[in-house]
C-alpha positions in Angstrom: 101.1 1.5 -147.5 97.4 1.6 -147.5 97.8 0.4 -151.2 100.7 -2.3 -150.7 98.1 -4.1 -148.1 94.9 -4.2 -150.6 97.4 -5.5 -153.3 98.6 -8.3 -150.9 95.3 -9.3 -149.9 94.0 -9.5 -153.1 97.1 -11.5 -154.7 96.4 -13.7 -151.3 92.5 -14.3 -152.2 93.5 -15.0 -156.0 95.7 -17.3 -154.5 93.2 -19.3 -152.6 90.7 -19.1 -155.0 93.1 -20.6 -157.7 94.0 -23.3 -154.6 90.4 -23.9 -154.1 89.4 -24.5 -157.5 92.4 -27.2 -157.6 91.2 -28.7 -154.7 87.4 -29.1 -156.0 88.5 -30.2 -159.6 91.1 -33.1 -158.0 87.9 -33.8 -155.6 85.9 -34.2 -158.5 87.9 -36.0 -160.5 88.4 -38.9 -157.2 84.5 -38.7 -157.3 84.2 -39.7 -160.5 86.6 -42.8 -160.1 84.9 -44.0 -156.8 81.7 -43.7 -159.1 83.6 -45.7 -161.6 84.1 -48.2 -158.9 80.8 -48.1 -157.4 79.1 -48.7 -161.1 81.3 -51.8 -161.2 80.2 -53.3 -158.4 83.5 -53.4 -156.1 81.9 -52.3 -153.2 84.9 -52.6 -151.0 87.2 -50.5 -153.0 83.8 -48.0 -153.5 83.7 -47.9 -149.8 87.3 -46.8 -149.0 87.6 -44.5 -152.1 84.0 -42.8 -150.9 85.2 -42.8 -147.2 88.5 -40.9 -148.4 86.2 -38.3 -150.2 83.9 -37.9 -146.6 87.2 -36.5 -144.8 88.0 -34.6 -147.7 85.9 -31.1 -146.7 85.8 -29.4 -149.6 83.4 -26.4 -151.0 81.6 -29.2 -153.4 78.3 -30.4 -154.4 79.6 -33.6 -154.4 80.0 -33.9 -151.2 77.2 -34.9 -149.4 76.6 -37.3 -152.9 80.0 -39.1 -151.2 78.4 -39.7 -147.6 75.1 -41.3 -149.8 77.4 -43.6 -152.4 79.4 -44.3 -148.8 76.2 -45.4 -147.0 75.3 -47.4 -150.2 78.3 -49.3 -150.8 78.3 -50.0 -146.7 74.6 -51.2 -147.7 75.3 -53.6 -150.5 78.4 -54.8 -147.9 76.0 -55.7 -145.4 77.9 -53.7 -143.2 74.4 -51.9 -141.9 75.7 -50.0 -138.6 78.8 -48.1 -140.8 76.0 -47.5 -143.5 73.5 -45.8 -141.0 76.6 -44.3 -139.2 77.5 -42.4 -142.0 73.7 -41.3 -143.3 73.7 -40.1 -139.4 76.9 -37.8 -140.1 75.4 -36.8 -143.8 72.1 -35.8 -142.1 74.6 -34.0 -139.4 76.7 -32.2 -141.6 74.2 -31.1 -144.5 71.0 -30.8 -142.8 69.1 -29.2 -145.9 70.3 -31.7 -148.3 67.5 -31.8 -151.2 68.0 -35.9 -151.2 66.5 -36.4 -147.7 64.1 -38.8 -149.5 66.6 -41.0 -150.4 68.1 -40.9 -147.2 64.9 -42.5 -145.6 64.4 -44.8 -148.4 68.2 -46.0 -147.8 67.3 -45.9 -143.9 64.0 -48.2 -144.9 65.8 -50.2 -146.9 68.6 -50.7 -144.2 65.9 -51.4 -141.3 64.3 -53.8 -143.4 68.0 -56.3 -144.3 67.7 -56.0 -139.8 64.3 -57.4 -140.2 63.6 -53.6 -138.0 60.0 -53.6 -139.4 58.8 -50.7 -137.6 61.4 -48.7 -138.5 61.4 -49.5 -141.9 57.7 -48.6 -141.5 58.3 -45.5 -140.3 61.1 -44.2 -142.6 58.8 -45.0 -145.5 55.9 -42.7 -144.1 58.3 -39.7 -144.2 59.0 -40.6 -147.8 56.9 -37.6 -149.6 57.9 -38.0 -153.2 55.4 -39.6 -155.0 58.0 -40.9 -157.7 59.2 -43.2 -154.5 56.1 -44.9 -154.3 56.6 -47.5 -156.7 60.0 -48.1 -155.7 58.2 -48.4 -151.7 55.3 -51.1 -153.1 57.9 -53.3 -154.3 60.8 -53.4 -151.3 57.9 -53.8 -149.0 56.6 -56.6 -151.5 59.9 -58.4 -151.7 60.7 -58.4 -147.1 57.3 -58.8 -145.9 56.8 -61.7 -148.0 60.5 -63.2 -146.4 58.5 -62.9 -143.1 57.3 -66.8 -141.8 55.8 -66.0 -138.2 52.1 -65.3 -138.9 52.4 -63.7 -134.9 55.0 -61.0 -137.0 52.2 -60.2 -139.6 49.6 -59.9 -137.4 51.1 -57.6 -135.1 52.5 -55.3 -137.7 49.2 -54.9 -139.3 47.5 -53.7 -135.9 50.6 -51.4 -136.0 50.5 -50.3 -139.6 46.5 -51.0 -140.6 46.7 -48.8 -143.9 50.0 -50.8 -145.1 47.7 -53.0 -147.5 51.3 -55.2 -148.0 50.6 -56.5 -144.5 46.9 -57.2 -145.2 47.4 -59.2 -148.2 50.2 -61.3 -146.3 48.2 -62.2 -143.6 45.3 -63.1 -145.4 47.1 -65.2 -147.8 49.2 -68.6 -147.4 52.4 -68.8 -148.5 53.1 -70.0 -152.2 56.9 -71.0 -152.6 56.9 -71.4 -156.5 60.0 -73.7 -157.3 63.0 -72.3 -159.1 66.2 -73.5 -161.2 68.9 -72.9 -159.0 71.0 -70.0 -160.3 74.2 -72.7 -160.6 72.5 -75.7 -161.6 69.5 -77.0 -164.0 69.0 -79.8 -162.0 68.9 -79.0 -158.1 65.9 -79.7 -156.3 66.1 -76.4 -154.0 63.5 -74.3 -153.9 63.3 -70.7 -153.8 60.9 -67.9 -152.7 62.2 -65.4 -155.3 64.6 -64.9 -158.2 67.1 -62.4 -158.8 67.1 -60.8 -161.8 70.4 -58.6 -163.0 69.6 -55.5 -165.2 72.9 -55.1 -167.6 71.8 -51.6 -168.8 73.6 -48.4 -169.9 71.9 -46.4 -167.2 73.9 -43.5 -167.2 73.8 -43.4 -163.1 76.8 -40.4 -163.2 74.0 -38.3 -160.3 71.0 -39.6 -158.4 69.9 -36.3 -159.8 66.3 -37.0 -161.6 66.5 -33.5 -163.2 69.7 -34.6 -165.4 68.9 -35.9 -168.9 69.6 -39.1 -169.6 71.9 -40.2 -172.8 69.7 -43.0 -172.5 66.2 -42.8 -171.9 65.2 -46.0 -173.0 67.1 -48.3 -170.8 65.4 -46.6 -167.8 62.1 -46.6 -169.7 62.5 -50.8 -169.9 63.7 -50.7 -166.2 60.4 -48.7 -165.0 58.0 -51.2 -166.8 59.9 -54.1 -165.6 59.4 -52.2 -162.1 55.8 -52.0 -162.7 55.7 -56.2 -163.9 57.1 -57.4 -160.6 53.9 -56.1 -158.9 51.5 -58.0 -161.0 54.0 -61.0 -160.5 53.9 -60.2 -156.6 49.9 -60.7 -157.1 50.7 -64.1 -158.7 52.5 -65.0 -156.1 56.4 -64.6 -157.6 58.6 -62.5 -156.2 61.1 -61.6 -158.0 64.1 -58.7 -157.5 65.4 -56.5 -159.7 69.0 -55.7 -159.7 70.4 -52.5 -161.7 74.1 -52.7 -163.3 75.2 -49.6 -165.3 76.9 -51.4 -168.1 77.7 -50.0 -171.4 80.4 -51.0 -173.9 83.2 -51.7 -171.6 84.0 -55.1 -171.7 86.8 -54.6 -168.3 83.5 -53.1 -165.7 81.5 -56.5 -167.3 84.5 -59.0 -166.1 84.9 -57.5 -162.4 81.1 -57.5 -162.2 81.0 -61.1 -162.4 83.8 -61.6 -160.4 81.7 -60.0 -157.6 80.6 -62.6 -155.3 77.4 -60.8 -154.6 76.4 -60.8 -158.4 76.8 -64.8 -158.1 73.2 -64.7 -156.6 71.5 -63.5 -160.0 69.4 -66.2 -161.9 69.1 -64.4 -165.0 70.3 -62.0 -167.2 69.3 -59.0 -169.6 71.6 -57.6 -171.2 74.5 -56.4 -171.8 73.4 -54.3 -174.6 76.8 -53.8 -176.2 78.5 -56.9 -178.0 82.0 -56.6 -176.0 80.6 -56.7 -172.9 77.5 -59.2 -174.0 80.3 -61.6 -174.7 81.9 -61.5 -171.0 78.4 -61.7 -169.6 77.6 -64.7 -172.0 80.9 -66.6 -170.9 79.6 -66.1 -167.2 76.2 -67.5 -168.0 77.4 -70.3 -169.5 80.1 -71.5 -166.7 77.2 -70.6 -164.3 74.0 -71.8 -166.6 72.2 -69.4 -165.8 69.8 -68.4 -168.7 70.7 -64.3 -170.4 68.4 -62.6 -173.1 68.9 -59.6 -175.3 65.9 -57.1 -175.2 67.3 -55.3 -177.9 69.1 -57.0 -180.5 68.0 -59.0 -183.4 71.4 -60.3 -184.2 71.2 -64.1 -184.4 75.1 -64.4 -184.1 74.4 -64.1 -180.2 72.3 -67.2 -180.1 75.5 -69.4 -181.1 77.9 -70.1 -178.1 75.4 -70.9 -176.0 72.3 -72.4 -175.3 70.4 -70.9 -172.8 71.0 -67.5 -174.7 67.6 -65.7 -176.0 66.5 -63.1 -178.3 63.5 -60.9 -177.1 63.1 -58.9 -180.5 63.2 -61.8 -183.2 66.3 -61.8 -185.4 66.6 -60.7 -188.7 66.5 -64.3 -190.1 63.4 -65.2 -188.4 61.7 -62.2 -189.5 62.2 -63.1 -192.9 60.9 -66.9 -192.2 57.9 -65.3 -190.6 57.6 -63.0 -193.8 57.8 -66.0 -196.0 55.4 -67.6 -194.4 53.0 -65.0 -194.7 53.7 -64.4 -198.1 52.8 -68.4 -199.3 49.0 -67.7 -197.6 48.4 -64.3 -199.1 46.6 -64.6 -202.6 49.3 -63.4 -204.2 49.4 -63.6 -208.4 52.3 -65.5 -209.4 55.5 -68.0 -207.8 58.1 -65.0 -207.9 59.7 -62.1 -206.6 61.9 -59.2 -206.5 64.2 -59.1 -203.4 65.8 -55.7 -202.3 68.0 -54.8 -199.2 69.9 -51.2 -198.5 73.2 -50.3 -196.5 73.1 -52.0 -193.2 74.4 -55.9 -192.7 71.1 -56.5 -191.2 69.2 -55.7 -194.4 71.4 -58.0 -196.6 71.3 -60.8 -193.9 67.4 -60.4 -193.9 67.2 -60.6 -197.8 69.4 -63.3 -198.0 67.2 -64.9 -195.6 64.1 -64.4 -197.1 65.8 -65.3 -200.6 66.7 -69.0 -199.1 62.7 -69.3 -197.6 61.2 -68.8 -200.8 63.6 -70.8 -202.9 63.1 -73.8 -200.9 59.2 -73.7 -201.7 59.6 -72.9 -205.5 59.6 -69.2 -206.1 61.6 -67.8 -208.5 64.0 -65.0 -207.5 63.9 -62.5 -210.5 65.5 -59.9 -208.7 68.0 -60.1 -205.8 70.0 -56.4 -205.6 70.9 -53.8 -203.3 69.5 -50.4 -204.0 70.0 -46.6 -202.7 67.4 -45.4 -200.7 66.1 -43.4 -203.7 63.6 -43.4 -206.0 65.6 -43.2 -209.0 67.7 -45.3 -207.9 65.1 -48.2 -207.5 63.1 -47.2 -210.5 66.2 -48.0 -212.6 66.5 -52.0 -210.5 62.6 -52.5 -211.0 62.2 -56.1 -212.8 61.3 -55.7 -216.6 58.6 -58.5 -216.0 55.6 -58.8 -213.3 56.5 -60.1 -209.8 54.2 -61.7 -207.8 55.3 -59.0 -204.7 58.5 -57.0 -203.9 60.3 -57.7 -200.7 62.9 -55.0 -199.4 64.8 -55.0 -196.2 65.7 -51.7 -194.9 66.4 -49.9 -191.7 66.4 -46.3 -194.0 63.3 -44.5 -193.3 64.0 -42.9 -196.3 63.5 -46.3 -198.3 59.7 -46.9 -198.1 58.2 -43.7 -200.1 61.2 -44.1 -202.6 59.8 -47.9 -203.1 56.5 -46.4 -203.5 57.2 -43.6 -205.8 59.1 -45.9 -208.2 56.4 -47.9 -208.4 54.1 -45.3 -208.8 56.3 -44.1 -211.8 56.7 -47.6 -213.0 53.1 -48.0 -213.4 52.5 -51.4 -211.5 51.2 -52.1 -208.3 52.8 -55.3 -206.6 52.0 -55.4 -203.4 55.5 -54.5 -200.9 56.5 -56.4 -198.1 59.0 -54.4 -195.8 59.9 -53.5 -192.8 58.6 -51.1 -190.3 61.6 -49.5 -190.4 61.1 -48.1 -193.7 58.5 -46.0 -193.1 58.2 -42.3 -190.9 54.5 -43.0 -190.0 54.1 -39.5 -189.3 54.4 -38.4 -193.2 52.2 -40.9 -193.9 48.5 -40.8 -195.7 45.8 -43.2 -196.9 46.6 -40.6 -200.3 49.9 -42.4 -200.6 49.3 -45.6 -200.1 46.0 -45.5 -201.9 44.9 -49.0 -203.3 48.4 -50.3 -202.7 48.3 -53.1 -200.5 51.8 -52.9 -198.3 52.8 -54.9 -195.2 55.5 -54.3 -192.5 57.2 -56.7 -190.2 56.9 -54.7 -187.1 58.2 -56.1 -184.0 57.6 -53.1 -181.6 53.9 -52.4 -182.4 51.8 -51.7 -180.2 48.2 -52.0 -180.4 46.6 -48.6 -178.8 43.4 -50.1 -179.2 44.1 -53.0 -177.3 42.7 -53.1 -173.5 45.7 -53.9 -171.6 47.4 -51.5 -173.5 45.2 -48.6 -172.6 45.2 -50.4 -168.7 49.3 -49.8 -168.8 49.2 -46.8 -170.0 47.2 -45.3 -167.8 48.7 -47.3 -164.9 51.9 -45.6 -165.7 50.9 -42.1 -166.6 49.8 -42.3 -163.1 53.1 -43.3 -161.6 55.5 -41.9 -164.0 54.1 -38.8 -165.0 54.8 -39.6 -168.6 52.9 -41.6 -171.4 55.3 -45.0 -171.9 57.1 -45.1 -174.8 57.7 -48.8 -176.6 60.4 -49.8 -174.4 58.5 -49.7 -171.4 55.9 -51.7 -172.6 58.6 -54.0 -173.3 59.9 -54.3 -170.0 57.1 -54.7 -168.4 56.2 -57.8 -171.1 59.8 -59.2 -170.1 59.5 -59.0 -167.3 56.5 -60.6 -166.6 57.2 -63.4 -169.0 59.8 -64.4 -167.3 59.2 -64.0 -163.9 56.1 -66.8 -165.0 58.7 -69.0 -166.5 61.1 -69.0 -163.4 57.6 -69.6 -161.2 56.0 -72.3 -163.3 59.5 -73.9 -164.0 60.0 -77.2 -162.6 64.3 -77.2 -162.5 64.6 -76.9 -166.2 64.2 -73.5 -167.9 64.6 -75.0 -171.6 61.6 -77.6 -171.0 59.8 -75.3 -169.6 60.3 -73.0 -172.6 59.1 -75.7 -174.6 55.6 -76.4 -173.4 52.9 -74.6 -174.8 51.8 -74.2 -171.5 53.6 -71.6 -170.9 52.3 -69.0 -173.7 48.8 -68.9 -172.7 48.8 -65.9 -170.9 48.5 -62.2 -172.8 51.1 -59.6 -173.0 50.5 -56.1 -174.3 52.6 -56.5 -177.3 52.7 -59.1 -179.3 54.5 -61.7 -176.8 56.9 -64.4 -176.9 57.6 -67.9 -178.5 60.8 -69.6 -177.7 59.4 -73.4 -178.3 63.1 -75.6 -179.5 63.9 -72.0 -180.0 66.5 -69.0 -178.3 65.1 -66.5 -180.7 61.7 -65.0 -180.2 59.5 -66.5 -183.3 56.4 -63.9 -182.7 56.7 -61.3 -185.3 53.6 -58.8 -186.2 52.9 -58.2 -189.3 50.8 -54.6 -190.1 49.5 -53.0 -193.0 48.3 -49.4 -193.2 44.8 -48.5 -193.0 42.9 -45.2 -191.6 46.5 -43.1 -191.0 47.7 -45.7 -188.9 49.2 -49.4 -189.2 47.1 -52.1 -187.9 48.0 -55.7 -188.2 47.6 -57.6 -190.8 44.4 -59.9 -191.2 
C-alpha cells in the first residue's frame, strides 16, 4: 500500500516537473518574440506581448526581465503612469532583483519626461553602479538643458548643490545652435538638439552586462560616441543618442522606419549589413535626412543617394590617396608592379590604383593576382626593375610572403600595401631592415598623440577597459558630426563643403567630405622602432 502511494507520488512529481519544464520553455520562447518585437521598435505590440508574459507566473528568470521590457516599452509609449505602475509591481513582486539599478535609472528617466526634477534627482542618488554614471551625466545633460525658467535652475541647485549639471546651467546662457530639420534641407526651424539613431548589431538578447557579446565592437563605437556627446554638451550641442539592435534583417529595418517615433531621428549610422543598409538608405532619402557607414569602405553605397557617407574611405579612394603619395616620393623610375589577392576589395583597389597611375604616365608592367605565398609571388615578380610594388590585400598572411620573395629575388623596391597585410605583432626592424614599406592604414592610431593618451585614460576610468579602435572611432564620429549639425546653417552638404568645418582635431586621423560622401583622409605609416608610425 505503503509502496503503491510513494510510486503515485513520484509518477505525479515527474508529471509536474515535465509540465513545468513545458510551461518555462513555451514562456521562454514568448519572451524571446516580445524581445523580437521590442528590438524592432513596435512598442505597442512589445507592450501587450510583455504584459501577457507579467500574468504568466512562471518559475523563470525571465520574469521579472518581462515587468522591466513592460516598463520600457510603457516608457518609449509615453504612457509614464503604466510604466511606473508596473516597475511598482516588479519592485513588489521580486524585491531582491539584482537589476534594482536599472529600475531607478528607468524611474529617473521617467521623472525626468514629467519634468519631476526632484525625483529624478533622487532616483539617480540611489544609483550605486559606477558603470551608470556616464549614462546619468548625459540624461541629466540632455533635460536640464530643456529647462527655460532660470527660477527652475536656481531652485534646484539650492536643492541639489553637488549636481555640477545645475551649476553649469545656471551660470551659462542658452546657445540654441540651428539645425537641418530632420524632413527638410531648407526649413528655417531651429532646434536645441539632434537625434541621432544608432543602427547597430548590439546583441541586446539580456540587459545582463556579464553576457559576452557576439559583437563587442558595436558597443565599443556606442560607448565612445557616449563619451563625445559630453564634450559636445560643453560646446554647447546637445545631441541624443538613440540605440537600434539591427543586424542583417532587412524585415526589423522596414518596421523600424515605419515607427512614428523613429521619424524624429536626424541622422543615421548604420545599418552595418547591406540588406538592411538598403531599407535604411530608401528611408533617408524619402526623408533627407543625411546616413553614414562607420564601417564599410564599399563605394557602391555612396551611389543612390546623396546625402550618403563613408566614415572609413573606400577602397577606391585609398588607392587615389596611394597614388598620390607615390608621385611625391623619390621614387627611381615611371613604373610599377600592381598585385591584389582573393577578396573583391583587393581587385577593386588594384584596379583603382592601376587607373591613377595610368592617367599620370606610369607604366603598368605587372597587373596580376597572386596567392598569399611566397612562392607563389616570387614566381609573378617582374623580370625587369619597377619603380615600387603595390599589392592590395586584406590576407595577413600576404605582407611577409611579399617580403620574403623579395628578399629571395634579390631586389629591394620599396612596397606600398595595406595595413591589412601585416600581423604587427610578428613584426621586427630584422625583417623589414633597410626596406622602405608603407601601409594605408585607416584605423591607426597614434599612442603618442596627446588626445589619444587624454581618451584613453578618460575611458579606462569609466569603462574599466583600455578602448580598442572602434571606440576611438565613435567618439571621433560622433563629435564630428554633432559639430556639423551645430555649425550647419539648414544645409548639411554646404556645410560639408567649407573648410571651416575641418579645423578642429580628432584622435584619429579625422574626416574630409569636401564635394565628397566618402571620407578622403587616409594615413599612410611605415614601420620604424617595432611599430608603424606615419609616414613623413
Amino acid at each position: 500500500m505503503f509502496k503503491r502511494l510513494i510510486l503515485a507520488f513520484l509518477f505525479a512529481t515527474i508529471f509536474c516537473k515535465i509540465y513545468a519544464q513545458k510551461n518555462v520553455s513555451e514562456y521562454e520562447m514568448s519572451y524571446k518574440k516580445a524581445l523580437q518585437t521590442f528590438k524592432a521598435a513596435d512598442y505597442n505590440k512589445a507592450q501587450t506581448e510583455f504584459g501577457a508574459l507579467c500574468n504568466n507566473r512562471v518559475e523563470s528568470p525571465l520574469v521579472p526581465y518581462a515587468f522591466y521590457f513592460n516598463a520600457l516599452s510603457s516608457t518609449k509609449l509615453q504612457k509614464f503612469f503604466e510604466a511606473k505602475t508596473t516597475l511598482k509591481n516588479l519592485l513588489a513582486l521580486y524585491p531582491n532583483w539584482s537589476k534594482k539599478d536599472e529600475i531607478n535609472y528607468l524611474f529617473a528617466n521617467i521623472a525626468f519626461e514629467e519634468k519631476n526634477y526632484e525625483d529624478a534627482f533622487a532616483y539617480t542618488k540611489k544609483i550605486s553602479d559606477d558603470s551608470f554614471q556616464d549614462d546619468l551625466a548625459e540624461m541629466k545633460v540632455h533635460y536640464i538643458s530643456q529647462i527655460q525658467s532660470a527660477k527652475t535652475v536656481q531652485e534646484l541647485s539650492k536643492k541639489f548643490p553637488d549636481e555640477s549639471v545645475l551649476m553649469e546651467k545656471r551660470n551659462k546662457p542658452s546657445v540654441v545652435p540651428t539645425s537641418v530639420n530632420s524632413n527638410s534641407q531648407n526649413s528655417s526651424k531651429v532646434k536645441s538638439y539632434y537625434n541621432f539613431g544608432l543602427l547597430f548589431p548590439l546583441d541586446i538578447e539580456t540587459i545582463d552586462p556579464e553576457k559576452i557579446r557576439k559583437n563587442q565592437y558595436a558597443l565599443d563605437i556606442y560607448q565612445g560616441m557616449k563619451m563625445a556627446k559630453n564634450v559636445l554638451a560643453k560646446e554647447g550641442i546637445t545631441i541624443n543618442l538613440f540605440t537600434y539592435d539591427v543586424a542583417n534583417n532587412p524585415d526589423v529595418m522596414l518596421e523600424l522606419v515605419n515607427n512614428e517615433s523613429f521619424k524624429k531621428m536626424d541622422l543615421l549610422f548604420g545599418p552595418l549589413y547591406a540588406e538592411s543598409n538598403k531599407v535604411a538608405t530608401a528611408y533617408c532619402e524619402s526623408s533627407q535626412i543625411p546616413i553614414v557607414n562607420p564601417m564599410s569602405n564599399n563605394q557602391k553605397l555612396l551611389e543612390d543617394y546623396q546625402l550618403s557617407f563613408l566614415a572609413q574611405p573606400s577602397a577606391i579612394m585609398q588607392a587615389q590617396k596611394a597614388a598620390d603619395f607615390v608621385r611625391k616620393q623619390p621614387f627611381l623610375g615611371r613604373n610599377t608592379a600592381i598585385y591584389y589577392t582573393d577578396s573583391p576589395n583587393d581587385s577593386t583597389m588594384a584596379e583603382a590604383y592601376r587607373q591613377q597611375l595610368q592617367k599620370v604616365g606610369y607604366e603598368i608592367v605587372k597587373f596580376e593576382k597572386i596567392l598569399p605565398f611566397a612562392d607563389d609571388i616570387g614566381n609573378k615578380l617582374p623580370d625587369r626593375k619597377v619603380s615600387h610594388v603595390f599589392m592590395a590585400t586584406s590576407d595577413k598572411k600576404a605582407g611577409l610572403s611579399m617580403i620574403n620573395a623579395l628578399n629571395k629575388k634579390d631586389v629591394m623596391y620599396p612596397l606600398i600595401t595595406t595595413a591589412e597585410a601585416f600581423n604587427s605583432s610578428n613584426l621586427s626592424n630584422g625583417t623589414l631592415a633597410g626596406r622602405e614599406v608603407y601601409c594605408l592604414d585607416p584605423e591607426f592610431v597614434d599612442l603618442e598623440k596627446p588626445s589619444v593618451d587624454t581618451f584613453r585614460k578618460d575611458y579606462l576610468a569609466r569603462y574599466g577597459v583600455i578602448p580598442s579602435y572602434y571606440a576611438f572611432h565613435g567618439f571621433d564620429l560622433a563629435l564630428f558630426w554633432g559639430r556639423i549639425f551645430g555649425r550647419n546653417d539648414h544645409n548639411i552638404r554646404r556645410t560639408l563643403d567649407s573648410k571651416e568645418s575641418y579645423k578642429e582635431n580628432y584622435n584619429l586621423a579625422g574626416f574630409n567630405y569636401v564635394k565628397s560622401q566618402d571620407n578622403q583622409v587616409v594615413p599612410i605609416t611605415t614601420f620604424q622602432n617595432y611599430k608603424f608610425v606615419l609616414a613623413k
